[in-house]
N, C-alpha and C positions, 0 to 999 in steps of 0.2 A: 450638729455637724453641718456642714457649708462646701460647694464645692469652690474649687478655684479659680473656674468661674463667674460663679456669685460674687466673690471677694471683688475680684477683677471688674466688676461691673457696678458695684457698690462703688470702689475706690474712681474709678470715674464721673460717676453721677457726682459724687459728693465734690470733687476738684471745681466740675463744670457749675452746678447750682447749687450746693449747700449739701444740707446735713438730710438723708434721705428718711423717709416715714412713710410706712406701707398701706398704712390707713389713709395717708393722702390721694392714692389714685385706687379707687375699688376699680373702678375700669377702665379702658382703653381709651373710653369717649369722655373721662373726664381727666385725660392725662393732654397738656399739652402736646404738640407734635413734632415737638426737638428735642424730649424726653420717651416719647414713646418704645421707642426700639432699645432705649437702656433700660428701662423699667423693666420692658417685656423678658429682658436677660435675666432682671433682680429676682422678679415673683415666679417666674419659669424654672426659675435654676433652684428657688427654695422652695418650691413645692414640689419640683422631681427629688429632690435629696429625704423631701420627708416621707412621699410615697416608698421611695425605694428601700427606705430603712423598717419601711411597714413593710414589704413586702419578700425581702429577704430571706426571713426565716418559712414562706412555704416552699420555696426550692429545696430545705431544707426537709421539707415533712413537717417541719415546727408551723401549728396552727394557731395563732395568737388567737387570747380572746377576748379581744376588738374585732371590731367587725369594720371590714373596708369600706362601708356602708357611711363608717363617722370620715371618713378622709373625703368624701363626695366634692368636700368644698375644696379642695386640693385638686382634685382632675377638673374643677368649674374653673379654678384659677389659670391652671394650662391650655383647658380647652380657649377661653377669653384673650387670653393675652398670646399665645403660637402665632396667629396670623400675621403678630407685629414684630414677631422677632427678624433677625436683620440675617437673611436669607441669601449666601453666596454666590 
């Protein structure tokens, strides 16, 4: 699942420079700086959609058994790339 967002952020990148790959930028400091603030939309917006789909089911009382412990690299990726998102 993807928000519309994401979609929306992806479909931009790709018009402006090509075809996008997430392995390309691990971080902010190795992302160009006229890509920065779409990227930080791309990897922000899919890594809040996969936390939140982990974390749905305990509002629920539903206790999955994963442990939020493996998604670690999922709030490294929000915490990383937030500063750059494009802030109104």
């Amino acid at each position: 699942m993807t928000s519309s967002r994401h979609r929306q952020a992806l479909a931009q990148y790709e018009d402006r420079f090509g075809s996008y790959s997430g392995e390309k930028y691990i971080s902010p400091s190795e992302c160009p700086e006229d890509r920065r603030a779409l990227v930080a939309e791309i990897e922000v917006s899919a890594a809040a959609v996969l936390i939140a789909d982990h974390l749905a089911p305990y509002a629920e009382g539903i206790y999955p058994e994963r442990s939020a412990e493996k998604l670690e690299h999922l709030y490294s990726r929000v915490r990383n790339w937030d500063p750059h998102l494009p802030r109104k």
